[in-house]
C-alpha positions as MATLAB code, in Angstrom:
seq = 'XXXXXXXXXXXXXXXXXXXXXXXXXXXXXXXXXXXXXXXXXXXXXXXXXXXXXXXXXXXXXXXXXXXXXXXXXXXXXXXXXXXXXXXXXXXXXXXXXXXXXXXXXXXXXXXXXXXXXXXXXXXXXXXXXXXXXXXXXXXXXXXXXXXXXXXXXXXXXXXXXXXXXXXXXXXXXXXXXXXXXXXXXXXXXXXXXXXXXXXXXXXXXXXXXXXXXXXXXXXXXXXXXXXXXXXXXXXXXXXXXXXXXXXXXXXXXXXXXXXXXXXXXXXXXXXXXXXXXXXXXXXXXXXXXXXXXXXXXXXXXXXXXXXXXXXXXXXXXXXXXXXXXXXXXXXXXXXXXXXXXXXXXXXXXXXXXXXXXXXXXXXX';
ca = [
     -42.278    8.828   32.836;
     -41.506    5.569   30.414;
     -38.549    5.686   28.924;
     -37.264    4.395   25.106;
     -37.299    1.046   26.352;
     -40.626    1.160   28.058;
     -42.288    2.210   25.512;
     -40.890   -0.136   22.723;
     -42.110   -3.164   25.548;
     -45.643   -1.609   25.364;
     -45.778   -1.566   21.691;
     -44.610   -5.408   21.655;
     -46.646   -6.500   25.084;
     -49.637   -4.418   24.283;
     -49.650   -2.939   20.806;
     -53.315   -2.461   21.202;
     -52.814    0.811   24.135;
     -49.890    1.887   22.358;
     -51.882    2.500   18.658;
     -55.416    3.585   20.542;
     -56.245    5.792   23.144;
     -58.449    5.532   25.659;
     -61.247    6.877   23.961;
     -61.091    4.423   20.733;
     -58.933    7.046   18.570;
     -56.451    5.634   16.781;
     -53.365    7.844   17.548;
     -52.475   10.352   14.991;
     -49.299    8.546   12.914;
     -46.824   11.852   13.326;
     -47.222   10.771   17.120;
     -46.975    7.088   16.578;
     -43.889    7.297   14.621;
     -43.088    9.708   17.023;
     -42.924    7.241   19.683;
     -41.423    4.756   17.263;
     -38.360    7.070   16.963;
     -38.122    7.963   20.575;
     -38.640    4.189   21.543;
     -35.414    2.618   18.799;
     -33.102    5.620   20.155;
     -33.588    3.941   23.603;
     -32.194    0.210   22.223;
     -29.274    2.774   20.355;
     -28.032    4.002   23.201;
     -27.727    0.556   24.660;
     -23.496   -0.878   23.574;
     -23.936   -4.492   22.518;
     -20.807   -6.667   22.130;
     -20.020   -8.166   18.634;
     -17.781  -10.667   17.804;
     -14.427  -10.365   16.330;
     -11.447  -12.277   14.931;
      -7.833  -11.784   15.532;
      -5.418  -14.812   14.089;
      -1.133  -14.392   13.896;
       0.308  -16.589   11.216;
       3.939  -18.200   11.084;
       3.520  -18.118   14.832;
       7.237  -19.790   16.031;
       5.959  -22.096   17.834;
       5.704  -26.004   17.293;
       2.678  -28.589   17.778;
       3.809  -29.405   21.143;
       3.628  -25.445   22.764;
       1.154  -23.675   19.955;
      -1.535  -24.478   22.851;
       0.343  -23.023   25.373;
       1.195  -19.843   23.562;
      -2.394  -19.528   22.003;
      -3.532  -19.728   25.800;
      -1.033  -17.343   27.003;
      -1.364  -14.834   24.305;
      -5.453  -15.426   25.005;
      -5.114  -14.100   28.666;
      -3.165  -11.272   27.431;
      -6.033  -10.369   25.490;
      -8.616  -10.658   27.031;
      -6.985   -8.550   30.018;
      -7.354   -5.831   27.775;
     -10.417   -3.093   28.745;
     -13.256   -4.052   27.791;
     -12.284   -7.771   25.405;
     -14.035  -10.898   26.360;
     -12.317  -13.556   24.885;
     -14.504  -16.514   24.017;
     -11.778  -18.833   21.909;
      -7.896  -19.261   21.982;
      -6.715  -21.823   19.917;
      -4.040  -23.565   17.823;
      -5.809  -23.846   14.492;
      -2.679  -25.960   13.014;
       1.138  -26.132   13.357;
       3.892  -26.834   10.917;
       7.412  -26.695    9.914;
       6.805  -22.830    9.378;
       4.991  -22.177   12.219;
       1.631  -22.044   13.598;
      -1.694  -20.037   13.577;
      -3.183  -19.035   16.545;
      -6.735  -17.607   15.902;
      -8.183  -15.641   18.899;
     -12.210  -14.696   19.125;
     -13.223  -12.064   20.916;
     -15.946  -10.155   21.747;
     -15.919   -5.842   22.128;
     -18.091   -3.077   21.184;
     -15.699   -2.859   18.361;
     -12.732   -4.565   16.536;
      -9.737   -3.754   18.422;
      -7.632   -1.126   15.827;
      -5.056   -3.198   14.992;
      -1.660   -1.388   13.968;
       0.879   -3.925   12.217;
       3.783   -4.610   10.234;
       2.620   -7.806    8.589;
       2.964   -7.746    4.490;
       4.221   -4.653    5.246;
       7.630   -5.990    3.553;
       5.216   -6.970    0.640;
       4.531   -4.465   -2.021;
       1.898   -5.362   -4.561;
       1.283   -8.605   -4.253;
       1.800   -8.736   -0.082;
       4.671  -10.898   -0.280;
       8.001  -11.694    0.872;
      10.071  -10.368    3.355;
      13.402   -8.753    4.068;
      15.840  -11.671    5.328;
      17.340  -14.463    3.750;
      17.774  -16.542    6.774;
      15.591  -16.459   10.001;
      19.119  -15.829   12.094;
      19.123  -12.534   10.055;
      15.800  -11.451   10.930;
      16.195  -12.763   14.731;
      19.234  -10.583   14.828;
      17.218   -7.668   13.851;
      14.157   -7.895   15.275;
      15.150   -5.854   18.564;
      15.783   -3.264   17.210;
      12.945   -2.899   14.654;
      10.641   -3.594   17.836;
      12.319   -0.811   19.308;
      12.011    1.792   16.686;
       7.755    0.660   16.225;
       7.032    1.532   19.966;
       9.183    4.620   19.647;
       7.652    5.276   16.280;
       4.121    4.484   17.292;
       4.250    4.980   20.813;
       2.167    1.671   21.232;
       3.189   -1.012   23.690;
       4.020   -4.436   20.914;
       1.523   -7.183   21.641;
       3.252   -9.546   19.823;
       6.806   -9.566   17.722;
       8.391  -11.866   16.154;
       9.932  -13.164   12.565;
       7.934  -15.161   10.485;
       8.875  -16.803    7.219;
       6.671  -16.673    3.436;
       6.913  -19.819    1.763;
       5.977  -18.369   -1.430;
       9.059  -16.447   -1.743;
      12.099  -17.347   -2.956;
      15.174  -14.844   -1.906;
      13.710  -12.977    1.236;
      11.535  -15.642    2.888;
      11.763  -14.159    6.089;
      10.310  -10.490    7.853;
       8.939   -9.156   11.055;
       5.616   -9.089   12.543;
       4.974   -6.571   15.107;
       1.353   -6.090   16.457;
       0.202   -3.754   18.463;
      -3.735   -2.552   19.277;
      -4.584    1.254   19.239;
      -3.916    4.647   17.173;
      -0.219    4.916   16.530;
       0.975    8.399   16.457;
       2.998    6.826   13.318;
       2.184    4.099   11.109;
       3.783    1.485    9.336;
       2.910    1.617    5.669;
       4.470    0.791    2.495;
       4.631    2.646   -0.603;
       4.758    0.598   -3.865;
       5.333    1.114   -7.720;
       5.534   -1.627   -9.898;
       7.911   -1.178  -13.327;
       7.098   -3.934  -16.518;
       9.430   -5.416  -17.566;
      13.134   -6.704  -15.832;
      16.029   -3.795  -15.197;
      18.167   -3.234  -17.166;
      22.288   -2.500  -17.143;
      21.918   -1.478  -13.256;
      21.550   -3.514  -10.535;
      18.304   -3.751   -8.008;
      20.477   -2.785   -5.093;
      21.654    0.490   -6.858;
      18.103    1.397   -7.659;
      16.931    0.326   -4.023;
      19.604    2.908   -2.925;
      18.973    5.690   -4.781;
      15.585    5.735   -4.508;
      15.629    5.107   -0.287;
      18.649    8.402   -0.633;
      16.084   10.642   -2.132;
      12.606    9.176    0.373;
      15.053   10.057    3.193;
      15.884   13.849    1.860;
      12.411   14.348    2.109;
      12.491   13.473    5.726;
      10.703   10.590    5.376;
      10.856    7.968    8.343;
      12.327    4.990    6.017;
      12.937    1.081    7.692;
      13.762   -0.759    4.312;
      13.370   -0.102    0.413;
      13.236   -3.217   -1.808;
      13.295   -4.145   -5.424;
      12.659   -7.265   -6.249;
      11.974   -8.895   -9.827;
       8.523  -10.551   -9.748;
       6.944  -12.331  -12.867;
       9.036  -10.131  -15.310;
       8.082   -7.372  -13.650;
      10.051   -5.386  -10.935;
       8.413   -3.554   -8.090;
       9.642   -1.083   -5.791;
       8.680   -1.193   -2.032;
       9.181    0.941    0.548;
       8.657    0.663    4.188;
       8.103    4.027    6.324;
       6.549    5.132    9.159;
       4.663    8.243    8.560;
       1.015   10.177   10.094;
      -1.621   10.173    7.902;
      -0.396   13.414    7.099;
       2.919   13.150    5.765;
       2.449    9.588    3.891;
       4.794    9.567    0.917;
       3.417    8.452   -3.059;
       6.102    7.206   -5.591;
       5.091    7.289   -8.992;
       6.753    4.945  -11.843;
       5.999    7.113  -14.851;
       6.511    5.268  -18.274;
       8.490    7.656  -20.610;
       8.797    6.100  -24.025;
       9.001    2.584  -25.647;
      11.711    1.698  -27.771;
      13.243   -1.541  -29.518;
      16.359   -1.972  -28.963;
      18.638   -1.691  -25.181;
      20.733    1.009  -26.889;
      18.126    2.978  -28.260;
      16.635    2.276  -24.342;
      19.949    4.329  -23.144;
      19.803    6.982  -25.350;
      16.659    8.060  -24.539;
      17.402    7.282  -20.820;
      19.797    9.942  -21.064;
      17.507   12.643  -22.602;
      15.404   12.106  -20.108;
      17.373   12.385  -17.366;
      18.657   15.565  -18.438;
      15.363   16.985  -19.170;
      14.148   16.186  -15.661;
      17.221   17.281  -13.992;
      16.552   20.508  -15.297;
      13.436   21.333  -13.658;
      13.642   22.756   -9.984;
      11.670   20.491   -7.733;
      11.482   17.347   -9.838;
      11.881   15.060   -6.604;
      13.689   12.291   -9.403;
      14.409    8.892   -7.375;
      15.594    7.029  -10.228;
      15.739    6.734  -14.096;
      16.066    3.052  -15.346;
      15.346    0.920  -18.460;
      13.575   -2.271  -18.454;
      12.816   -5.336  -21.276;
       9.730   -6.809  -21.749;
      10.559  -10.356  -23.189;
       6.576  -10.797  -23.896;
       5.862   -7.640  -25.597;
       9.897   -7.517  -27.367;
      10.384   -3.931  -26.165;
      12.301   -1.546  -24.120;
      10.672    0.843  -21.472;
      12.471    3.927  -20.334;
      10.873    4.751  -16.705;
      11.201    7.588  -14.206;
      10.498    6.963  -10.593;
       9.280    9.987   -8.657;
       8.457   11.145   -5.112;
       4.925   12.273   -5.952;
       3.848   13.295   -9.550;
       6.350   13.828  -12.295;
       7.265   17.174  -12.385;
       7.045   16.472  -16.386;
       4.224   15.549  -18.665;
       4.872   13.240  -21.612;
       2.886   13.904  -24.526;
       3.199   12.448  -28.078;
       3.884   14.618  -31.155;
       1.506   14.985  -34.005;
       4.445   13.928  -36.365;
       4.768   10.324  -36.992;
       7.862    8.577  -38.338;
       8.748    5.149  -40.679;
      11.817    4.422  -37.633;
      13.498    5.422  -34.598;
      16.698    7.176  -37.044;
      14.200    8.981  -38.979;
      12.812   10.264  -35.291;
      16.088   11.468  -34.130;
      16.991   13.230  -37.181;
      13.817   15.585  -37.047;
      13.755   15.356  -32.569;
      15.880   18.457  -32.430;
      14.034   20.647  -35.062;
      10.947   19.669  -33.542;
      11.344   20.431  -30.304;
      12.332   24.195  -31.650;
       9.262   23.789  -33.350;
       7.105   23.353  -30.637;
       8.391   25.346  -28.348;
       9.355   28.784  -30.906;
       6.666   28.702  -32.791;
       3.782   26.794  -31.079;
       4.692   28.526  -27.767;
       4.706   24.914  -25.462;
       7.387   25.046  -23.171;
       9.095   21.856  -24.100;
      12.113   20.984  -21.677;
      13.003   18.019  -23.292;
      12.132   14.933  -25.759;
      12.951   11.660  -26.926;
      11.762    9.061  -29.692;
       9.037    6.603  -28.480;
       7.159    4.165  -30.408;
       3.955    2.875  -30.015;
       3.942   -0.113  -28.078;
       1.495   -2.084  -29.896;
       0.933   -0.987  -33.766;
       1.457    2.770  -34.733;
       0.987    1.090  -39.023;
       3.360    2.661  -41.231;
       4.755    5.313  -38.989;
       5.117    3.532  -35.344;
       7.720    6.305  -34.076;
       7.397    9.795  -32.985;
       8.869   12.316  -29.906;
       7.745   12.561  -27.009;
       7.438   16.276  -26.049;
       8.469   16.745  -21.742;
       6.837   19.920  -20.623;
       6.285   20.732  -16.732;
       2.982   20.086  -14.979;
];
């Protein structure tokens, strides 16, 4: 009996037998596609290799043994079931490092598992050191805790160093091929505007003290001031299952730093209050471009609290206050929203006449 392939070779040999029979007929075209059908699901069940690329950047190695190390690294992978490695080379080399770029061939791209720009957050930059003897001293151990994490054997690790960044040039790359029981990941929020009265570090902590509570399989959490901007990274390990979000909700806009702490406080108590809130930190931040204050709450998943603007409008941030309190009775006695909390807020653009109004916390 011809098989799928057989029968596509008639079709391309002879295409004549394979449309006719014997008679003269044409064949009827539910059998000829038919046959079509049967014949392709022969050529799909055949594996074909396809070429892939797998490069390491930073590499430390010099111009004088890059070759040897792309070579070595090369046998290494191509020792791995079912890899045919076709190139191994030292694409360039400098005071950084090198880059190795490996091509390979495999019925599939080998699943890479990695802690490259891990250490970056939004932009994929950075790392965690500020000297490569810092991130030598550490990388044993953060080797370690991937294959324990993972339970992958590390095909490469070592530090490499960003030349874009400034403070923490230097982090660890740790490669490994197949499915990691955990993952590295990082979780990033990014907050407009610079900090304000508090220091990154103190942020940083609190916010890596609350991840942890939640169990939360934490390596590093970093803050660090980008283009006025600040943005929050964290690095975890986690299954796809219990990956972490952190939210950085805007509250309200204000003008001046100690309007900024004011309603910093308000909202901090008005969050505290609710049971489950998952609060990492509450900070204030200035926008030098805009001229504004920010008032931010960073959360492990959603708010617990909605911020909504009320339909009240006020000349200034005094004349806001004065009516806050009576409003939120307001809204909460008589229009039956349960309002936890509020503050003053301005619109951060225009708002005409009457820029300010409160802004009305209620739970999700």
């Amino acid at each position: 009996m011809l098989n799928g392939l057989d029968l596509l070779e008639l079709a391309w040999l002879n295409p004549r037998s394979f449309l006719y029979k014997k008679d003269g007929t044409m064949r009827t075209p539910r059998l000829f596609c038919a046959s079509l059908a049967f014949a392709a699901s022969g050529y799909a069940s055949v594996a074909f290799a396809a070429p892939f690329t797998y490069e390491l950047q930073a590499y430390p190695a010099d111009a004088a043994a890059c070759h040897a190390a792309a070579r070595t690294l090369g046998e290494r992978l191509a020792a791995m079931p079912g890899v045919s490695v076709t190139r191994a080379i030292c694409a360039s080399a400098n005071a950084v490092g090198a880059k190795l770029v490996f091509s390979y061939e495999a019925e599939a791209a080998l699943p890479l598992v990695t802690t490259y720009d891990r250490y970056g957050t939004l932009d994929g930059a950075g790392g965690l050191y500020a000297t490569r003897a810092e991130c030598d001293a550490a990388l044993e151990a953060e080797t370690a805790h991937f294959q324990t994490a993972t339970q992958l054997e590390p095909f490469v690790s070592y530090c490499y160093e960003d030349v874009f960044a400034d403070e923490l040039p230097y982090g660890h790359r740790i490669d490994a091929f197949g499915a990691p029981v955990k993952a590295p990941l990082v979780e990033s929020t990014r907050l407009f505007g610079e900090l304000v009265g508090v220091e990154p570090e103190d942020v940083a902590a609190s916010v890596r003290e609350g991840v942890e509570a939640s169990g939360a399989d934490v390596r590093f959490v970093k803050l660090e001031p980008a283009a006025g901007d600040s943005t929050i990274g964290i690095g975890y390990y986690a299954t796809p299952e219990t990956k972490i979000r952190v939210e950085g909700e805007r509250i309200a806009f204000v003008e001046t730093e100690a309007q900024c702490n004011q309603a910093l406080a308000l909202t901090s108590t008005a969050f505290g209050s609710v049971r489950g809130a998952s609060t990492l930190a509450s900070v204030c931040t200035s926008d030098w471009v805009m001229n504004y204050y920010t008032v931010y709450v960073v959360t492990l998943g959603m708010p617990a609290l909605y911020n909504t603007a009320s339909v009240e409008r006020f000349r200034s941030y005094d004349a806001c206050e004065a009516a806050r309190p009576g409003l939120i009775r307001t809204y909460r006695d008589e229009y039956g929203r349960p309002v936890v909390g509020a503050t003053c807020s301005r619109d951060a653009v225009s708002g005409g006449d009457n820029p300010w109004s409160v802004m009305l916390l209620e739970p999700r």
